[in-house]
C-alpha positions in Angstrom: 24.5 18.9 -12.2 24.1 15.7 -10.4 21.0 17.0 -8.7 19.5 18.7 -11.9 19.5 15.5 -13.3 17.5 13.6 -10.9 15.4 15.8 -11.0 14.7 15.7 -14.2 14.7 11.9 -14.1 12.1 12.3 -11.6 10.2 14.8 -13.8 10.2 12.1 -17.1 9.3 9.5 -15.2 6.1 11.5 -14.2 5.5 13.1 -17.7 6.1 9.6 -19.1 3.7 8.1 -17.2 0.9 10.2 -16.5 1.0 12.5 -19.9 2.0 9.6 -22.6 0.7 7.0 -20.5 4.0 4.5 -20.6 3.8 1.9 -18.3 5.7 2.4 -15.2 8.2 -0.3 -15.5 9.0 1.0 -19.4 9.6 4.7 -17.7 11.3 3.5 -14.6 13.8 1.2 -16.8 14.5 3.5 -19.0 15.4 6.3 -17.3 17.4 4.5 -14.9 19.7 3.2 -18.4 19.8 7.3 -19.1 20.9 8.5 -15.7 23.7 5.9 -15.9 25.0 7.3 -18.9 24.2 11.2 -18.4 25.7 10.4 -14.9 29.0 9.2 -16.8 28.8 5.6 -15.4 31.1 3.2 -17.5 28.4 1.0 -19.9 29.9 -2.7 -18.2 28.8 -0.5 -14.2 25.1 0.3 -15.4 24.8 -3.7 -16.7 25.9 -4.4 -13.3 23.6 -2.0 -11.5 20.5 -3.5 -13.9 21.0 -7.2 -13.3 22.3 -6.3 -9.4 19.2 -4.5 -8.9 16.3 -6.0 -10.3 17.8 -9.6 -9.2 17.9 -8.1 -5.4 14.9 -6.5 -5.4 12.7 -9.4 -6.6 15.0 -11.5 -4.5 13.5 -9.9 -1.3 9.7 -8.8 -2.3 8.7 -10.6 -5.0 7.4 -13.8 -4.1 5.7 -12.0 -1.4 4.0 -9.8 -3.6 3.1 -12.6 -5.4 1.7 -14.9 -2.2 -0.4 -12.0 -0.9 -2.0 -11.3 -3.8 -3.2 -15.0 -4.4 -4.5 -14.6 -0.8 -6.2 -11.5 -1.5 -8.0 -13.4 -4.7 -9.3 -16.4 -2.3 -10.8 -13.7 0.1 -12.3 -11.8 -2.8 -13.5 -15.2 -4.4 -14.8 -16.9 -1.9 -16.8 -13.8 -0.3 -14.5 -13.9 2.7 -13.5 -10.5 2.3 -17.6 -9.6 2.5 -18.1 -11.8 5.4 -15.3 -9.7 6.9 -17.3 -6.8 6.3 -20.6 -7.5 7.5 -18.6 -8.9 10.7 -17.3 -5.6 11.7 -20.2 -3.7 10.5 -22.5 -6.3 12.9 -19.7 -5.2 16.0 -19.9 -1.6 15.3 -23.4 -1.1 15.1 -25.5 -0.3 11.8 -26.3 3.0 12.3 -22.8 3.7 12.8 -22.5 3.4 9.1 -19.8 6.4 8.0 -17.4 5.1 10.9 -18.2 1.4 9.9 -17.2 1.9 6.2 -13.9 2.8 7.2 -13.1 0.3 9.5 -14.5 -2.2 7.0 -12.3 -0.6 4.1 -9.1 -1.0 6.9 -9.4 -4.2 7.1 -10.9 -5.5 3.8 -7.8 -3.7 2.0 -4.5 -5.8 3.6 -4.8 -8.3 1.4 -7.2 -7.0 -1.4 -6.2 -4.2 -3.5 -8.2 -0.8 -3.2 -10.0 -0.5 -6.0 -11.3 -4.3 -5.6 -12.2 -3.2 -2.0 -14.7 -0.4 -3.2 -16.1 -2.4 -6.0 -16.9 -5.0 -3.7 -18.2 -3.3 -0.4 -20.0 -0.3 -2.2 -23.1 -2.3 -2.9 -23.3 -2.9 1.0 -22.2 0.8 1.5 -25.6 1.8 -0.4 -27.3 -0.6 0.9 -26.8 0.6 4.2 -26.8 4.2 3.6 -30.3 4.3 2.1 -31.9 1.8 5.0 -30.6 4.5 7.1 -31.4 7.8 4.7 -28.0 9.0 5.3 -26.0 10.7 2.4 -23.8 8.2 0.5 -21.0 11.1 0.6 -19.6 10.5 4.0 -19.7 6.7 3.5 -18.1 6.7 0.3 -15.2 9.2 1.2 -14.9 6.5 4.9 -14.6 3.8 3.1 -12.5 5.3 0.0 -9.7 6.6 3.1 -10.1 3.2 5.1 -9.1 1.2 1.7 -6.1 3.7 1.3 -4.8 4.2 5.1 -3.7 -0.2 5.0 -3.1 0.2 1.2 -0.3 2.2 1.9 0.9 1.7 5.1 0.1 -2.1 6.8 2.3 -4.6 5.2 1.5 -7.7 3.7 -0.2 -5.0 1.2 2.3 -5.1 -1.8 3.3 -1.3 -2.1 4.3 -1.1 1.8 6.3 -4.7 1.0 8.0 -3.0 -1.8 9.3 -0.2 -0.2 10.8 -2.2 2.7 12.0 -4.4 0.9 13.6 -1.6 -1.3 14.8 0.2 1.9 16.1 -2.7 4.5 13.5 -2.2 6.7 11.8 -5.0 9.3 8.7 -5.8 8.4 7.6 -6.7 11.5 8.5 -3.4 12.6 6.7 -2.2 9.6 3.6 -3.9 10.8 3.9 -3.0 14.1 4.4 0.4 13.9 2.6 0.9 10.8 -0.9 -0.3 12.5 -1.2 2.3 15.1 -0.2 5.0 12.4 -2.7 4.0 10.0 -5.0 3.7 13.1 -4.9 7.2 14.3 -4.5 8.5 10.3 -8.1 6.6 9.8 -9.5 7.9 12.6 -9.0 11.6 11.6 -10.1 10.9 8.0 -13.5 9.3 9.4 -14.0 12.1 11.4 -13.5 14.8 8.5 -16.1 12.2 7.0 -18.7 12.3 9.3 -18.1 16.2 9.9 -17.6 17.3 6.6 -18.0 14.9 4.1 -21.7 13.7 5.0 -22.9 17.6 4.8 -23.3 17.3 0.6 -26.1 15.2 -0.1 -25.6 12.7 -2.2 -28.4 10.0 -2.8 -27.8 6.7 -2.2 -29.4 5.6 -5.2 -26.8 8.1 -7.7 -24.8 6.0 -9.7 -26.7 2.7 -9.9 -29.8 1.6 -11.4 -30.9 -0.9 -8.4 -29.3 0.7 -5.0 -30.3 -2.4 -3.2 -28.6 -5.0 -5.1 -25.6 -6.3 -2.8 -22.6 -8.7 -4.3 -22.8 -11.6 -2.4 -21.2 -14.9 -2.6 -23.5 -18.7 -1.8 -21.6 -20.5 1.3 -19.3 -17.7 2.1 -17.3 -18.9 4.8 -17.8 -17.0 8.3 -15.6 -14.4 9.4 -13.3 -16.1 11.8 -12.5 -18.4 8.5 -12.1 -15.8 6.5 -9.6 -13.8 9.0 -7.2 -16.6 9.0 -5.3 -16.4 5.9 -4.7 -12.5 7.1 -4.2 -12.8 10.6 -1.6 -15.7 10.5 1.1 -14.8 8.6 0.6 -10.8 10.2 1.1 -12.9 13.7 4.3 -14.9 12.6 5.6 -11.9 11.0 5.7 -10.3 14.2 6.4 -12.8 16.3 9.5 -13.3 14.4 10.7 -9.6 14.6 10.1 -9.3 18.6 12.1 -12.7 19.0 14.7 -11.5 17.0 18.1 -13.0 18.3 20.3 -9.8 17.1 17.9 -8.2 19.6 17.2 -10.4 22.2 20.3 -12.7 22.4 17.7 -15.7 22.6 18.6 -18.4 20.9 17.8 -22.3 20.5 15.2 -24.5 18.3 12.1 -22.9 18.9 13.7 -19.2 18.1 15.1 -20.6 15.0 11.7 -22.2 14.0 9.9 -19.3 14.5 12.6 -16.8 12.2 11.8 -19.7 9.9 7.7 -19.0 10.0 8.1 -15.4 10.5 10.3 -15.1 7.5 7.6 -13.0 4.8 7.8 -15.4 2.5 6.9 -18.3 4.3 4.2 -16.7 6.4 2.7 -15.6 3.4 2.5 -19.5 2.0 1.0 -20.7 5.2 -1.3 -17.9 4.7 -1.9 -19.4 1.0 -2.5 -23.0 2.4 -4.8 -21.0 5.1 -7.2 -19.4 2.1 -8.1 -23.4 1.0 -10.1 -23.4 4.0 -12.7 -20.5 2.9 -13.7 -22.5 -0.6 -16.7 -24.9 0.4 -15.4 -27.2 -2.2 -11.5 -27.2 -3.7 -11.5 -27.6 -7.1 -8.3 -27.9 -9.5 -9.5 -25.3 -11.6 -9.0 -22.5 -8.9 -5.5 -22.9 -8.9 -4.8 -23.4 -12.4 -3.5 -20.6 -14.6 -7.3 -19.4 -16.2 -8.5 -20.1 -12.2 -7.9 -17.7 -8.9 -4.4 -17.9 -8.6 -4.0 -17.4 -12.4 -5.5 -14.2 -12.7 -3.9 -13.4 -9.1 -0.8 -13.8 -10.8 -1.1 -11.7 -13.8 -2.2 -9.2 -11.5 0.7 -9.1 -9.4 2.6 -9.6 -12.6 3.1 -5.7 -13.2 3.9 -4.8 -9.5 6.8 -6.8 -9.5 8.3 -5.3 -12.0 7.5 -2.2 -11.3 9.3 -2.9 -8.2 11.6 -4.2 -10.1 12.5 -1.1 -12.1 12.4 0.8 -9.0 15.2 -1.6 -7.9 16.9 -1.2 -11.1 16.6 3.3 -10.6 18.0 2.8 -6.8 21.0 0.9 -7.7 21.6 3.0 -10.8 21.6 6.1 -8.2 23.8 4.3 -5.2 26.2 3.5 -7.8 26.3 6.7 -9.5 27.5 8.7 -6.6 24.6 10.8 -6.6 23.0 9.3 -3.0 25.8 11.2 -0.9 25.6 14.6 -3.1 21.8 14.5 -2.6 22.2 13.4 1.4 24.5 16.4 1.3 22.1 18.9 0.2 19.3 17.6 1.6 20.7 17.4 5.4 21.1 21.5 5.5 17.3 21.2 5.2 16.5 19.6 8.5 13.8 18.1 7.0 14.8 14.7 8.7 11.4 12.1 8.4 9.2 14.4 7.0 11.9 14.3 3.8 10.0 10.8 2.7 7.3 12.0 3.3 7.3 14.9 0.9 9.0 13.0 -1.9 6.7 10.0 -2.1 3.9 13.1 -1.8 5.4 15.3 -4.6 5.0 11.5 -6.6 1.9 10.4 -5.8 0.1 13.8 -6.4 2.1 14.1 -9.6 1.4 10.6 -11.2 -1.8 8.8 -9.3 -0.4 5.5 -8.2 0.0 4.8 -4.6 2.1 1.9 -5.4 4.6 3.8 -7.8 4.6 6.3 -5.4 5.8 4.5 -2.9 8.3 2.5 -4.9 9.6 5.0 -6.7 10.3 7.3 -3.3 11.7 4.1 -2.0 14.3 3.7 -4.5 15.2 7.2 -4.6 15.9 6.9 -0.8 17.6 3.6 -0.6 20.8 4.1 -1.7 21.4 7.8 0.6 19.9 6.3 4.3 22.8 6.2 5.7 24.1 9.5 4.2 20.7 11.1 5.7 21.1 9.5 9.1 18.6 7.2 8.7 20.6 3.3 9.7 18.4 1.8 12.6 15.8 -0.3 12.1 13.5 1.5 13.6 14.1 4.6 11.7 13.7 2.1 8.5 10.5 1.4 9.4 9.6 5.1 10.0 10.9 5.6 6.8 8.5 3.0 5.1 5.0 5.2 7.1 6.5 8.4 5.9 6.7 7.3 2.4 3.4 5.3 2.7 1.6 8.5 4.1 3.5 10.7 1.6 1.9 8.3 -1.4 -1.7 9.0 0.3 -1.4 12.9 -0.6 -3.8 14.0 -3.0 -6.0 11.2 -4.9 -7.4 13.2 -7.5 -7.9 13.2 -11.5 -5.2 11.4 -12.2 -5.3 8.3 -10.0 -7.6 5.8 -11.1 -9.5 5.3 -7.2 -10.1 8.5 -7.6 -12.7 7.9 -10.5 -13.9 4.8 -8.8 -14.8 6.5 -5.3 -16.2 9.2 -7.4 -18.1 7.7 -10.1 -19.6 4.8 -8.1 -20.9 7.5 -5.3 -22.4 9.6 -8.0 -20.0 12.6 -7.3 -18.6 15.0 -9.8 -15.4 16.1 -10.2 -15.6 19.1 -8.2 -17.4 17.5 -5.5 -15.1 14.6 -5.6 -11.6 16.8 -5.2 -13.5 18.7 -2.4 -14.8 15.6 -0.5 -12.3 12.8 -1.2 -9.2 14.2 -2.6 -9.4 16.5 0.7 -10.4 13.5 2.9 -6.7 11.6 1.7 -5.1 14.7 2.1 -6.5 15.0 6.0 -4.9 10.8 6.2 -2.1 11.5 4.8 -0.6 14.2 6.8 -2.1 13.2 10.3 0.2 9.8 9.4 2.9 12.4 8.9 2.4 14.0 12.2 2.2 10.2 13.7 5.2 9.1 12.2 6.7 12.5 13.0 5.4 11.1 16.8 7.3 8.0 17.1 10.9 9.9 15.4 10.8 12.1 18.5 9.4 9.3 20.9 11.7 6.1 19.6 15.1 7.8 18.2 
């Protein structure tokens, strides 16, 4: 009974949110209060397991969320993020467009959210695809799966922060192993691009009135500037987890200091300070709460407590009993890593949101690691990729990046599930068979 009744938890939490259109935090909170008391928790245990899990949660992700968020608004702001682009796009050669896009879109979406991403590079994308009378298909699908692959898998992205947080893991490890993942998972999806994709003609022009106008930003700073803020706190992150003194038994001031700059948190607010070198001129009003980091916050505002909520669901379940009946029934399965992965997919495909996706899969998860073998930190961290690739698989109708890939590119639905939804589906399970990789290579 204890597993019928996750399951249907899981299933109102999807109905609730994709059919009656509740926001995530409502559906998460309040099924968490009803599998507490379906579950036969005492009422003074599930107040407990409410305050205990939001307060931990938020204790560990959510100023992070918060910082690279703000960062993400600079970059966007400022034009760094397009200086970025053009950057890459300048190293890898223009005619290289489809495989360009992609790259671009990896990079562009650490610290700015997906859907920004495509708003802001798809002028370029046009731009470029009609100097080079290529079809805007391939492109679009490139630079849609690039935005995704470090969306849901490279850390200081939020949903990837979430999760770890949610699930103990290093991010450093996180980072570390989640780059060559989403490498290798990009790579695949550029290729069913350039192979597949490009082969339905799509004209540049579809979807705009003027193909040629580009977004641009006077006195953007140049890229190196604009890498900063990204490349910093990424760097002290990881330094941090490969001088790790439970690992390496090194110890002193310098070790110390660095676990001090490495910690998320504070590499995140020296990335902050970083992003005041891309304005030309600093001004109050960016930081004020109608300015940049205003709006940055009231966009970040609903992720945290999503996360949150999905703190709230995990401790609810760890506290209900239910993590070592599940663990119990799951282990027969032998599913091992590819079990995160198909719960996190089984989300995402159902409700649309990456982020809740991978939050929600994290929570259910948390509280039965141990149970399902799962205690290292590296097998944390796999965790994290295989929920991260799982919450990839399938963008279609009912995920909102879905309709701006589509809609901006001029595709229809049916072109759109054939070209893109298939084109996240080839990302997400070649970061599956990666992750799957590194289980059998590193445990």
């Amino acid at each position: 009974m204890e597993l019928l009744y996750l399951l249907l938890a899981v299933i109102l939490i999807i109905v609730l949110t994709t059919r009656l259109k509740v926001h995530p935090f409502i559906a998460l909170f309040v099924i968490s209060i009803g599998y507490g008391l379906i579950a036969g928790m005492p009422y003074d245990a599930i107040i407990t397991s409410i305050n205990g899990g939001f307060g931990n949660t938020l204790g560990k992700v959510g100023l992070i969320i918060f910082l690279g968020v703000i960062i993400g608004a600079f970059l966007e702001n400022t034009g760094g993020a397009y200086t970025i682009a053009e950057k890459v796009l300048g190293l890898i050669g223009r005619k290289r467009v489809t495989s360009a896009m992609g790259i671009i879109g990896y990079i562009v979406s650490i610290p700015v959210f997906a859907d920004s991403g495509f708003l802001l590079l798809h002028p370029l994308n046009k731009s470029l695809s009609r100097k080079a009378k290529l079809s805007i298909s391939g492109s679009a699908v490139a630079l849609g799966v690039g935005l995704l692959a470090s969306h849901t898998l490279v850390p200081p992205t939020p949903g990837p922060i979430a999760a770890a947080g949610l699930i103990g893991a290093d991010l450093g490890l996180v980072i570390g192993l989640g780059i060559p993942v989403s490498i290798v998972a990009l790579a695949a999806a550029i290729f069913f691009a350039k192979k597949y994709a490009s082969k339905t003609y799509i004209s540049p022009a579809a979807g705009e009135d003027n193909p040629d106008t580009v977004e641009a930003v006077e006195n953007r700073p140049g890229p190196l500037r604009s890498s900063i803020p990204i490349l910093v706190p990424i760097l002290l992150i990881v330094l941090k987890s490969v001088f790790n003194p439970e690992r390496t038994g090194w110890e002193g001031g310098l070790i110390d200091f660095i676990g001090f700059v490495g910690e998320p948190v504070i590499a995140l607010l020296i990335g902050v300070f970083l992003c005041l070198l891309l304005p030309q001129k600093i001004s109050y009003e960016m930081l004020s709460t109608t300015g940049w980091v205003g709006k940055a916050v009231k966009d970040a505002a609903s992720i945290v407590l999503i996360t949150g909520a999905g703190g709230i669901f995990g401790q609810i379940l760890q506290d209900s009993g239910i993590a070592t009946t599940l663990g119990q029934s799951l282990s027969p399965l032998n599913l091992g890593i590819f079990l995160p992965f198909v719960l996190a997919a089984a989300l995402k495909t159902a409700q649309g949101s990456s982020t809740v996706a991978l939050i929600t899969a994290a929570s259910i998860l948390m509280p039965m690691m141990s149970t399902l073998g799962f205690e290292t930190d590296i097998e944390k961290a796999l965790v994290v990729l295989a929920i991260g690739s799982g919450s990839s698989v399938i963008s279609h109708a009912n995920d909102s990046f879905f309709w701006v890939v589509t809609q901006m590119s001029g595709m229809g639905v049916n072109t759109g599930y054939r070209l893109f939804s298939l084109g996240t589906f080839v990302l997400g399970i070649t970061g599956a068979l990666m992750v799957f990789l590194f289980h059998v290579l590193l445990v």
